[in-house]
N, C-alpha and C positions, 0 to 999 in steps of 0.2 A: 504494500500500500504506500504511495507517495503524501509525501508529510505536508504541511499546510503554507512552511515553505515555498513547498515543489507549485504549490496549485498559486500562492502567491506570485513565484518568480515567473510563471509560466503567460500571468495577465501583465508582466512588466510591473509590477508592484511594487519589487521588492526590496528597492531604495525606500520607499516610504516607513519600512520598516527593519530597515535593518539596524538603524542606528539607534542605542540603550534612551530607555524613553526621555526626549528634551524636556527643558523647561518647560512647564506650563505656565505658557502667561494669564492666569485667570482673569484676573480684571478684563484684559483685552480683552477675553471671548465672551466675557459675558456682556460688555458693552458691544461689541459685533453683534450679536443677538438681539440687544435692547433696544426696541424703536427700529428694525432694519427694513428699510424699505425693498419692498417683494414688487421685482419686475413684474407687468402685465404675462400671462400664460405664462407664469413661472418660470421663463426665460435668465431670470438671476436674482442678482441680490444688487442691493447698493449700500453702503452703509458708509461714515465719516468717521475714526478711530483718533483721537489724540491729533485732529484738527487733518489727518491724511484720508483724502475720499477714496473708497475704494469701490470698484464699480466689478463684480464677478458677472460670470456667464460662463457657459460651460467650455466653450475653448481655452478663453483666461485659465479658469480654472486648470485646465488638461495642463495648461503651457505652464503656471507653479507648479503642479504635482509632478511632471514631466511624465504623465501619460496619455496616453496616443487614445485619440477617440476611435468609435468602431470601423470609423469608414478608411482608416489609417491605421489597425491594427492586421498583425498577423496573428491569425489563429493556432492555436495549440493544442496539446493534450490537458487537459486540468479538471478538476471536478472540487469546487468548495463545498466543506463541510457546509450543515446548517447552523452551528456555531456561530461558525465565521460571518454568516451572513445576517443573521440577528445581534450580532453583537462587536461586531465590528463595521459591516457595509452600512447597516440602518439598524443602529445601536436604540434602545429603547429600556425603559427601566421597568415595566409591566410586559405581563403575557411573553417573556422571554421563550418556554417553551411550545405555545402556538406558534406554527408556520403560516403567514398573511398570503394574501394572492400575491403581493408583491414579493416575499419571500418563496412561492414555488415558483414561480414567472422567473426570478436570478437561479435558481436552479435548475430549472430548466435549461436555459439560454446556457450554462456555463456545462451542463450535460450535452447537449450538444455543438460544445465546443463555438462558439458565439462569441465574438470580445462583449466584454462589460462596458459599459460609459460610466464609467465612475465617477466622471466630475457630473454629468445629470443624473445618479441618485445622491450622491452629495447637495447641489443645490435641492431638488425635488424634496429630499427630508431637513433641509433648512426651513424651507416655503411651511412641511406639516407642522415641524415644532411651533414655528409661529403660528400657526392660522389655527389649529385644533385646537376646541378645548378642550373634550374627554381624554384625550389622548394624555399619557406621559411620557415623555420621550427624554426628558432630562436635557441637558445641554451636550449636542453631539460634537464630536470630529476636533475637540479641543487641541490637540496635538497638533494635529492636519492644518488648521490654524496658524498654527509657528509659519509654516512654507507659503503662505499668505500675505502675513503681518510681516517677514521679511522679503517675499517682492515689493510690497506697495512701502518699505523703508518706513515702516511704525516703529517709533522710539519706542524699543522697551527697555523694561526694568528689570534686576533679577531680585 
């Protein structure tokens, strides 16, 4: 069985993860999240951070994480756990072990060998944390944030 590595490295991932986990700039994510204004069709985010506008959409996004969207990805062998995909793709703090139609729809697509867009379920679960209310979803992707907050050159603090 290949390890979660192998299915990481396999979507090009796996710079995102390799390095022992950064600082979290807390402040900064949670004022990213506060008040951020939600493109129309969920198209991105905007938000202003310590006076720096930062304007995502999913290519932006692709181009800090430096991964390749579908139409510009080569496909592989890989298969993510459901772990991985509830708690780390579209991380949530309730109903962890229900699988969502969104949750079999990623595993599907990665069973059949399909690139991910990961920078559009990235913004798409920014858009639910904000817009739901039943929902708990916790504050996501804090880490992922860092490669962000150092393209758009947000002073931070340790």
């Amino acid at each position: 069985m290949s390890t979660l590595f192998d299915f990481v490295s396999l979507q090009s991932w796996d710079h995102l993860f390799e390095v022992p986990a950064p600082y979290l700039h807390e402040p900064e994510v949670c004022d990213f999240y506060y008040k951020m204004d939600l493109l129309s069709d969920g198209e991105g985010v905007r938000k202003t951070v310590k006076r720096v506008k930062i304007s995502l959409n999913e290519e932006i996004l692709g181009i800090i994480l430096g991964v390749c969207l579908p139409k510009k990805f080569l496909k592989g062998e890989y298969k993510l756990m459901f772990e991985f995909i509830n708690k780390v793709l579209v991380p949530r703090i309730e109903m962890r072990i229900v699988a969502s139609a969104a949750d079999l729809f990623l595993m599907e697509k990665l069973d059949e060998l399909e690139a991910i867009n990961l920078p559009a379920i990235i913004l798409e679960h920014m858009h639910r944390v904000m817009t739901w209310k039943t929902a708990k979803h916790g504050i996501p992707y804090g880490y992922l944030l860092n490669h962000m907050f150092k393209h758009f050159e947000v002073p931070l603090e340790r």
